[in-house]
VOPAGU-2260 file (C-alpha; in pm, 1 decimal, decimal comma):
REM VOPAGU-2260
SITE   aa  ch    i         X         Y         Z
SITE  UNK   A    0    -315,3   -1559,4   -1422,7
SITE  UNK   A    1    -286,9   -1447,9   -1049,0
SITE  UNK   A    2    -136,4   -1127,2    -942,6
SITE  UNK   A    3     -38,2   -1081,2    -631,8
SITE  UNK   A    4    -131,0    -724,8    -414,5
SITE  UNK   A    5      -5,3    -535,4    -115,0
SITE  UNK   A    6    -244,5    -293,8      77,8
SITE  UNK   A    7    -119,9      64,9     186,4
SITE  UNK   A    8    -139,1     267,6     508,4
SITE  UNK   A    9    -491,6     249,0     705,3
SITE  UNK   A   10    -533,0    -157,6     660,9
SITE  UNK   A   11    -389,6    -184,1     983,2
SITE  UNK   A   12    -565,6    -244,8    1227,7
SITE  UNK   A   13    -510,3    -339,1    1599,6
SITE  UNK   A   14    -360,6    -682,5    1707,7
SITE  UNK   A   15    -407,8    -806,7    1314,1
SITE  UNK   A   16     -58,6    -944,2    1337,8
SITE  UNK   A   17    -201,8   -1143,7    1673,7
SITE  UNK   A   18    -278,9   -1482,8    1504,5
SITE  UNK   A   19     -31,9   -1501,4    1233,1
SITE  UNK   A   20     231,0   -1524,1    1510,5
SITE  UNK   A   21     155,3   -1856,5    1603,2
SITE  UNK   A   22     218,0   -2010,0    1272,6
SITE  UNK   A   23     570,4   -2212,6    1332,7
SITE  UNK   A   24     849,6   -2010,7    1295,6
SITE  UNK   A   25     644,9   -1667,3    1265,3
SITE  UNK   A   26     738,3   -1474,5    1622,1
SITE  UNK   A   27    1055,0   -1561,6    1587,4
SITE  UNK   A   28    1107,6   -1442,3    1209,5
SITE  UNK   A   29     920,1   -1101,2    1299,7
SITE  UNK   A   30    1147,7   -1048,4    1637,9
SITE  UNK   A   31    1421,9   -1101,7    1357,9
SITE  UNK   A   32    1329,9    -804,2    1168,9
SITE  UNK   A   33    1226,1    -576,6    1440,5
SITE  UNK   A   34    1550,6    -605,0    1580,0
SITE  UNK   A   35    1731,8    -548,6    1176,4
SITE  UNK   A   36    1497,4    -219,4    1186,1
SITE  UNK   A   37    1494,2    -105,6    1583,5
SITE  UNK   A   38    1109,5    -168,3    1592,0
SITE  UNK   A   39     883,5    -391,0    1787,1
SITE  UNK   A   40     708,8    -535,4    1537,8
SITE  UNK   A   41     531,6    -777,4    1722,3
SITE  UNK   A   42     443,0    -560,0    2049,1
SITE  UNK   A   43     281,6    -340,4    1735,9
SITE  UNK   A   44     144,7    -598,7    1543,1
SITE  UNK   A   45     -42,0    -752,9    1875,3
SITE  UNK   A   46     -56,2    -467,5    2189,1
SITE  UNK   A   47     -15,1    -153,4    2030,7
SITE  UNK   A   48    -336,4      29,3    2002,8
SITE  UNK   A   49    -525,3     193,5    1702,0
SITE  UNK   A   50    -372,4     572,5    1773,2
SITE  UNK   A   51     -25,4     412,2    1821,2
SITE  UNK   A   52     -14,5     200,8    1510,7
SITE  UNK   A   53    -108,7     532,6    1332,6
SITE  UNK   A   54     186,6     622,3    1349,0
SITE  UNK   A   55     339,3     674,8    1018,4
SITE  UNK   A   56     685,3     570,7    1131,2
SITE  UNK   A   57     515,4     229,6    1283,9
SITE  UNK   A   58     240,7     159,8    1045,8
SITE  UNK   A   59     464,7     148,5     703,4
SITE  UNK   A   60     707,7    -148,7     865,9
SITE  UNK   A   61     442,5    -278,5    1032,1
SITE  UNK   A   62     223,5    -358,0     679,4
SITE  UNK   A   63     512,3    -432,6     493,5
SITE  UNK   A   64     621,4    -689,8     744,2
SITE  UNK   A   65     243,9    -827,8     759,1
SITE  UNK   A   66     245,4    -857,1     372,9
SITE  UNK   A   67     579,3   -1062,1     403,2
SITE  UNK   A   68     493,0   -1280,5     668,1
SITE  UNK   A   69     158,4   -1395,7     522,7
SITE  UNK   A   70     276,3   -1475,2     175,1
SITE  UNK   A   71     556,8   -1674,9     305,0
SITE  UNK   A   72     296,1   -1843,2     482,0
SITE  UNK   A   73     146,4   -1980,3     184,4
SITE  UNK   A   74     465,0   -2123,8      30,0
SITE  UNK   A   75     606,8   -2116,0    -284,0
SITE  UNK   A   76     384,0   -1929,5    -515,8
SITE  UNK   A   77     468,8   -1790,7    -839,6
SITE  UNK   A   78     222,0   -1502,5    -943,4
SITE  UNK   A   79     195,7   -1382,8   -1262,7
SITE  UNK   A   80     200,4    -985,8   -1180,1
SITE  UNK   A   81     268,6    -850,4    -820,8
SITE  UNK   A   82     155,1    -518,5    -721,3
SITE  UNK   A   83     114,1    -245,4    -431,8
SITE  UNK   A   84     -72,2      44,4    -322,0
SITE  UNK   A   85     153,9     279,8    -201,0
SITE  UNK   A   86     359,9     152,7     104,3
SITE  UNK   A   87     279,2    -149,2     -30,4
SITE  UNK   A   88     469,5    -145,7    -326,9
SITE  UNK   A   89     763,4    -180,6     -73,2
SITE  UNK   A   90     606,2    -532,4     -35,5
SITE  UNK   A   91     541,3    -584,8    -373,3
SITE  UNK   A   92     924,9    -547,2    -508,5
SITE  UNK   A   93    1013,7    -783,2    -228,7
SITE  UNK   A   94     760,7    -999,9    -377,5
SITE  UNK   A   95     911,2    -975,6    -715,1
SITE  UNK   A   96    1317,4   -1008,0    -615,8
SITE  UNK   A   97    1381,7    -633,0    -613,0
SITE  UNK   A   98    1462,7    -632,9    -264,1
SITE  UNK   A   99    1484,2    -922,0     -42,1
SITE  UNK   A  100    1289,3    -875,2     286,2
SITE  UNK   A  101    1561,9    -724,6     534,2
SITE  UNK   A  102    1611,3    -478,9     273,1
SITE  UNK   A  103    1251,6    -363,2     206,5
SITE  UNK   A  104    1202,2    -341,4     556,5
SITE  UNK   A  105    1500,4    -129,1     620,2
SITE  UNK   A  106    1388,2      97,3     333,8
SITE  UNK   A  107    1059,7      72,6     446,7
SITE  UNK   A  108    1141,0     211,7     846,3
SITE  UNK   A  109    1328,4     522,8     658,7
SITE  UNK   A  110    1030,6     592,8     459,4
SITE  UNK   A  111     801,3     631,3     747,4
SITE  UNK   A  112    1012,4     794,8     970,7
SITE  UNK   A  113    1054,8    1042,9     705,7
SITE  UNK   A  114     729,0    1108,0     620,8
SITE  UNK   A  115     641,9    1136,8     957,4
SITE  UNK   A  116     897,5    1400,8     990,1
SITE  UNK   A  117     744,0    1574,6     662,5
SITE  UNK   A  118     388,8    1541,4     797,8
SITE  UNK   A  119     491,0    1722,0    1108,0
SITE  UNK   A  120     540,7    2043,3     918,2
SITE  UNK   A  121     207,9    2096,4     850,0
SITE  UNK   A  122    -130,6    1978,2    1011,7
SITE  UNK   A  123    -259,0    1747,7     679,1
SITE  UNK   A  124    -453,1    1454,9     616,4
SITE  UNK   A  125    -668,4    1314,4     398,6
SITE  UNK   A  126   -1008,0    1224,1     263,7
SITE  UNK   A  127   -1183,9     932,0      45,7
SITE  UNK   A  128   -1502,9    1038,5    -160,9
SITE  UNK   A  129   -1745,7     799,2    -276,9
SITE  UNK   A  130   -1916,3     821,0    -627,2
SITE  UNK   A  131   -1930,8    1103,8    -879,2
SITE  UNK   A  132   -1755,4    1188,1   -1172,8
SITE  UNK   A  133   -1364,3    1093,1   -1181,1
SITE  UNK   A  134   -1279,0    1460,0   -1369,8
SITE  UNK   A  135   -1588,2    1649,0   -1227,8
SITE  UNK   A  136   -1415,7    1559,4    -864,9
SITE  UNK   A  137   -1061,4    1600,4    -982,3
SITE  UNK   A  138   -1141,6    1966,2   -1115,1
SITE  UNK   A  139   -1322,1    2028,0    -773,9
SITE  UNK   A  140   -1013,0    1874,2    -507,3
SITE  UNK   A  141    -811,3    2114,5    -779,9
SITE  UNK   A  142    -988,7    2386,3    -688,2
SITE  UNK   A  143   -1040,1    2405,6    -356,4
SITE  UNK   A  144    -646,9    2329,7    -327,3
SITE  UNK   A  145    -689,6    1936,5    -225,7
SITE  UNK   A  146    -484,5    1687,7    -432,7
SITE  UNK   A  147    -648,1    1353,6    -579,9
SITE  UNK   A  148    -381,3    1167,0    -390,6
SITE  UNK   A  149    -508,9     785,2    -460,6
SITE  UNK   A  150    -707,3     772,0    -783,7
SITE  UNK   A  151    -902,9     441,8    -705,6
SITE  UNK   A  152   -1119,4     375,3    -966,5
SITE  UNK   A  153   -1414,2     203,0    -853,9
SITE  UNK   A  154   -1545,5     531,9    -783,1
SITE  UNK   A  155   -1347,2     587,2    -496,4
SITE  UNK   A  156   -1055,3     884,9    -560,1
SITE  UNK   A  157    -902,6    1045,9    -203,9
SITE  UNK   A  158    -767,8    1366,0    -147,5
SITE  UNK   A  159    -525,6    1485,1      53,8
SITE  UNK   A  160    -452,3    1870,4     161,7
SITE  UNK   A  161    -436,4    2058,9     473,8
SITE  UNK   A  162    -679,9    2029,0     754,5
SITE  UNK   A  163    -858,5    2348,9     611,5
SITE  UNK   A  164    -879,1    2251,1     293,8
SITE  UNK   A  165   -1022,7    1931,6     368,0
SITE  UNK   A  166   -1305,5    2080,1     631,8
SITE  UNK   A  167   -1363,0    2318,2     296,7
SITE  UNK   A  168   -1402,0    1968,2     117,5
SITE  UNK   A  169   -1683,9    1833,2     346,2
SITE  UNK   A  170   -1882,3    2162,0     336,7
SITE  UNK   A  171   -1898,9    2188,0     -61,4
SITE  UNK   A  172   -1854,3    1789,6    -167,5
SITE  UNK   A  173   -1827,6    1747,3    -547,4
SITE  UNK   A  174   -2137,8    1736,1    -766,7
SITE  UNK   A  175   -2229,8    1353,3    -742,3
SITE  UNK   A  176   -2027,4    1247,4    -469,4
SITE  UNK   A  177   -2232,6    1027,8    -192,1
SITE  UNK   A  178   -1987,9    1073,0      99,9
SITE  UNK   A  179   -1658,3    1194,0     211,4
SITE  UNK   A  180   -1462,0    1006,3     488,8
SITE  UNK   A  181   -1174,8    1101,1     690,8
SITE  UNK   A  182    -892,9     864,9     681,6
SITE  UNK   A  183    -691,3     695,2     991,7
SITE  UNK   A  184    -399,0     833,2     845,2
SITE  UNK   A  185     -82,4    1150,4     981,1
SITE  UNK   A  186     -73,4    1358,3     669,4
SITE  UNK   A  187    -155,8    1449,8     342,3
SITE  UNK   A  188      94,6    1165,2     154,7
SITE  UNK   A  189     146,7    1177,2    -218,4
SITE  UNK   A  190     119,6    1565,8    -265,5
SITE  UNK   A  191     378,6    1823,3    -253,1
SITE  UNK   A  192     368,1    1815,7     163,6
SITE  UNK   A  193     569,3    1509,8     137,5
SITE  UNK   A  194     890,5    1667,9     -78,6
SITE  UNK   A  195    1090,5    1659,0     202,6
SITE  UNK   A  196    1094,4    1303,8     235,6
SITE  UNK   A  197    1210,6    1216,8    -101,5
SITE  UNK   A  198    1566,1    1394,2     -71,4
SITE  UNK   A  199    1551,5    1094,7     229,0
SITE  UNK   A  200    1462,2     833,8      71,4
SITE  UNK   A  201    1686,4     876,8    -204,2
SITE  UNK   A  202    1986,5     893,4      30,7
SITE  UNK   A  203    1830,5     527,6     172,8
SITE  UNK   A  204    1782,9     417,7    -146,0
SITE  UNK   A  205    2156,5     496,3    -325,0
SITE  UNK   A  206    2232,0     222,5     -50,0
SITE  UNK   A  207    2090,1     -25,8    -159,6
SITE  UNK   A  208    2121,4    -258,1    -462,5
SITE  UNK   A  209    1800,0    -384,5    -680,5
SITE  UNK   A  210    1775,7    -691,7    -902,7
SITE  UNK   A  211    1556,3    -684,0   -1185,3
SITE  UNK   A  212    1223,2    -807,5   -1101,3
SITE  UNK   A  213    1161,7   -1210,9   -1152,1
SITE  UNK   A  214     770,2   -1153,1   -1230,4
SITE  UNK   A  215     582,1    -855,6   -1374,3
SITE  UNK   A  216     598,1    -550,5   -1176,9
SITE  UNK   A  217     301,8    -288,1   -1190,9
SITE  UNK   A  218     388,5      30,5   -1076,6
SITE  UNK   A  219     120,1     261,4    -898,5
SITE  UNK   A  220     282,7     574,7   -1057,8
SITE  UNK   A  221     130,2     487,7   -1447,1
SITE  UNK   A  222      41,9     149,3   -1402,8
SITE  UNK   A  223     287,0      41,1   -1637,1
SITE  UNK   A  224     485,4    -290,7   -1605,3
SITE  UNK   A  225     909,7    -160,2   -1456,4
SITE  UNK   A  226    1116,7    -408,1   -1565,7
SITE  UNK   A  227    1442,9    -274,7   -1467,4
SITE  UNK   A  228    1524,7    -311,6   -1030,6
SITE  UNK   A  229    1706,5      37,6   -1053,4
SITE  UNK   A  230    1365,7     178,0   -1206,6
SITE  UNK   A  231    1140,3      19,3    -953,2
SITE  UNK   A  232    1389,0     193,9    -688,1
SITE  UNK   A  233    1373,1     524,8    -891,5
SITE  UNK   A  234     979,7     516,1    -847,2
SITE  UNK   A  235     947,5     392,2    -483,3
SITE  UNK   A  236    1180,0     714,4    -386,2
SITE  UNK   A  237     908,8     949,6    -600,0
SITE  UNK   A  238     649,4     787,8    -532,1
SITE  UNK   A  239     596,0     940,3    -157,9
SITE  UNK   A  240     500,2    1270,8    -304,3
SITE  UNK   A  241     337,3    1165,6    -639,7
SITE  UNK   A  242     -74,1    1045,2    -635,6
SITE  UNK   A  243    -131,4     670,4    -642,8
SITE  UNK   A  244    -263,7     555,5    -979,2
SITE  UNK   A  245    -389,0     210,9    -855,0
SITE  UNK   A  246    -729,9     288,7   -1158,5
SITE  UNK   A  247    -442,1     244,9   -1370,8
SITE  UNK   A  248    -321,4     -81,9   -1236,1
SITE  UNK   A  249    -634,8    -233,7   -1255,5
SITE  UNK   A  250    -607,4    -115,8   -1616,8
SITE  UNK   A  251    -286,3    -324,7   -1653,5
SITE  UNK   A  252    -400,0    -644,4   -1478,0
SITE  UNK   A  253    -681,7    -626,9   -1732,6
SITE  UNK   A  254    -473,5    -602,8   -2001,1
SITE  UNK   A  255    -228,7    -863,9   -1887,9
SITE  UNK   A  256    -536,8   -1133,5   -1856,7
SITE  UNK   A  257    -527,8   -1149,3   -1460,0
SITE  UNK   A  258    -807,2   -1431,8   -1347,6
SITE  UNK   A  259    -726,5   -1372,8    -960,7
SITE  UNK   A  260    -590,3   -1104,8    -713,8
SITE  UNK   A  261    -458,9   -1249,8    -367,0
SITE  UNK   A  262    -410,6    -942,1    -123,5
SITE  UNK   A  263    -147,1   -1024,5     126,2
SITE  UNK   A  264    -231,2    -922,0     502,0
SITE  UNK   A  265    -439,8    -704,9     628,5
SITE  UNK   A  266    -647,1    -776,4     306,6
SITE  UNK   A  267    -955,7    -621,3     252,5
SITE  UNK   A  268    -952,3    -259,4     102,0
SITE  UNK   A  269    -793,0    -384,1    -277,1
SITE  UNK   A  270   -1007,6    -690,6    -328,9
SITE  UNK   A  271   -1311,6    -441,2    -241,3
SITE  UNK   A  272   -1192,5    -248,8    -516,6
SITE  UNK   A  273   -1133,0    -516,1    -754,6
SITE  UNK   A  274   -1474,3    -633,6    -703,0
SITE  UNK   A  275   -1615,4    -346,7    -839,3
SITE  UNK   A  276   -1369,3    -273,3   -1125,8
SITE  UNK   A  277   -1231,7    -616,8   -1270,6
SITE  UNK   A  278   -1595,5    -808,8   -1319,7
SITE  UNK   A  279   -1536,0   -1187,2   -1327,7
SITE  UNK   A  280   -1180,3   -1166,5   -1132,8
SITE  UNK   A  281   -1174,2   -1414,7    -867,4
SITE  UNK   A  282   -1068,0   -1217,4    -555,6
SITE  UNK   A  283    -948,1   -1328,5    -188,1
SITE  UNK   A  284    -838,2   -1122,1      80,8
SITE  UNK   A  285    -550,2   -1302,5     333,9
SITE  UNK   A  286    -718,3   -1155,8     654,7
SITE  UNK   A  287    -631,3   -1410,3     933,4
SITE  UNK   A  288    -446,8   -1799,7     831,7
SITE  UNK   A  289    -756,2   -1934,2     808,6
SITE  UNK   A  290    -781,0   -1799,9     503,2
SITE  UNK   A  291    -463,5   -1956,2     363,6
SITE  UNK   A  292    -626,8   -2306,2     229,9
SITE  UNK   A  293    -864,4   -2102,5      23,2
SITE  UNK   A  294    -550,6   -1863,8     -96,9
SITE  UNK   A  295    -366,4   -2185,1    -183,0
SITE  UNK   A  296    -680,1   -2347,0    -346,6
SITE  UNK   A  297    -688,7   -2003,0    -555,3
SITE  UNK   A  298    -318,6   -2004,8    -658,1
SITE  UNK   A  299    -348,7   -2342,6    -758,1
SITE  UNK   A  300    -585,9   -2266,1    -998,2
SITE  UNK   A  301    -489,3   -1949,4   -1127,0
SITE  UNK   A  302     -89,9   -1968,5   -1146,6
């Protein structure tokens, strides 16, 4: 069984986009969208360099658009499970019928422009520690006033606070924990610093209408399978200020008797994980097209 993954903010990276615009049709399908969402896409995807694609209001459309353009690349593909870690679920409901693509990306350009607004109230960020105890760390972020944003597994949980809190964090690391790094990323997302964006999203999101998803959907919240489109919505509006659970989803996948995880473009940071936490999963990473005969060779034997 395959299941099929979106990466979130901080995969970017610049001109990544570069060489999947020559595949036929590609340029013209990404010009498309940028002009559905009022974004250059493809000056972003190609020109744009790494401070300006940090960006939250540019980096969310530009991933989700990435993840969409490189699994339409492979053709039809029917994965047994489809999931995302946190902008990337965005990707991942588009990937399982929630939302078709126009939609997803129009939902997606609110929700950065939003949390970009939110992140501008306070100077955040966050933080990813290596190794240690899962609670022994939690109990530490908790008390230094950092929240375990993205809870990894793997041995990788990040936190997210204000700048303070975080230069607290790299002067008294957890007990165990081999190294804290800084993210490439505007604020502290999935903590309470992002509330104002939800009452945003929600008004984007009352817009729209879901369809229940075709394939199993794992949700980052829990990682339990949503199999109503109204629910998925109901958790991609909360899940801006709620932590990423993605341990959990690995959990699920697991459970559901995944053999292989494709991560769509810019792959890298999930199949890492995966590697470490789901022993004996095949895992491929859809960096540039020449990885797309191995991706199809994979789906072919796993779906």
């Amino acid at each position: 069984m395959l299941v099929l993954v979106a990466p979130g903010q901080g995969a970017q990276t610049p001109g990544f986009l570069t060489e999947w615009l020559d595949l036929p049709g590609a340029a013209d399908r990404v010009a498309a969208w940028s002009d559905a969402i009022g974004l250059d896409l493809v000056h972003y995807g190609t020109k744009a360099d790494a401070d300006a694609i940090r960006d939250t209001a540019v980096a969310q459309p530009l991933l989700v658009a990435a993840g969409l353009l490189s699994a339409s690349a492979l053709g039809d593909v029917a994965p047994g499970a489809v999931a995302g870690h946190s902008v990337g679920e965005i990707t991942a409901a588009a990937f399982a019928g929630v939302l078709d693509d126009t939609a997803a990306l129009g939902l997606v350009r609110k929700r950065g422009l939003a949390m970009a607004d939110a992140a501008a109230i306070t100077e955040t960020g966050m933080a990813a520690l290596l190794g240690g105890d899962p609670d022994v760390t939690v109990a530490h972020l908790e008390k230094l006033g950092l929240t375990p944003a993205n809870i990894n597994g793997a041995g990788q949980i990040v936190a997210a606070g204000t700048k303070e809190q975080l230069a607290a964090l790299e002067a008294d690391k957890p007990e165990g924990v081999r190294k804290v790094v800084a993210l490439k990323v505007a604020g502290a997302f999935h903590t309470s610093h992002m509330a104002p964006a939800v009452d945003t999203l929600a008004r984007a999101a009352a817009d729209l209408t879901p369809v229940d998803p075709k394939v199993t959907y794992v949700s980052n919240k829990d990682g339990k399978a949503v199999a109503t489109g109204d629910e998925v919505l109901r958790r991609l509006v909360g899940q801006v200020a709620n932590p990423v659970r993605w341990d959990l989803c690995m959990e699920t996948f697991k459970e559901l008797g995944v053999t292989a995880l494709l991560e769509v473009c810019p792959g890298g940071t999930l199949t890492g994980l995966a590697k470490r936490a789901l022993p004996g999963v095949r895992t491929l990473a859809l960096k540039t097209p020449a990885d797309l005969d191995a991706a199809r060779e994979l789906v072919a034997e796993h779906v």
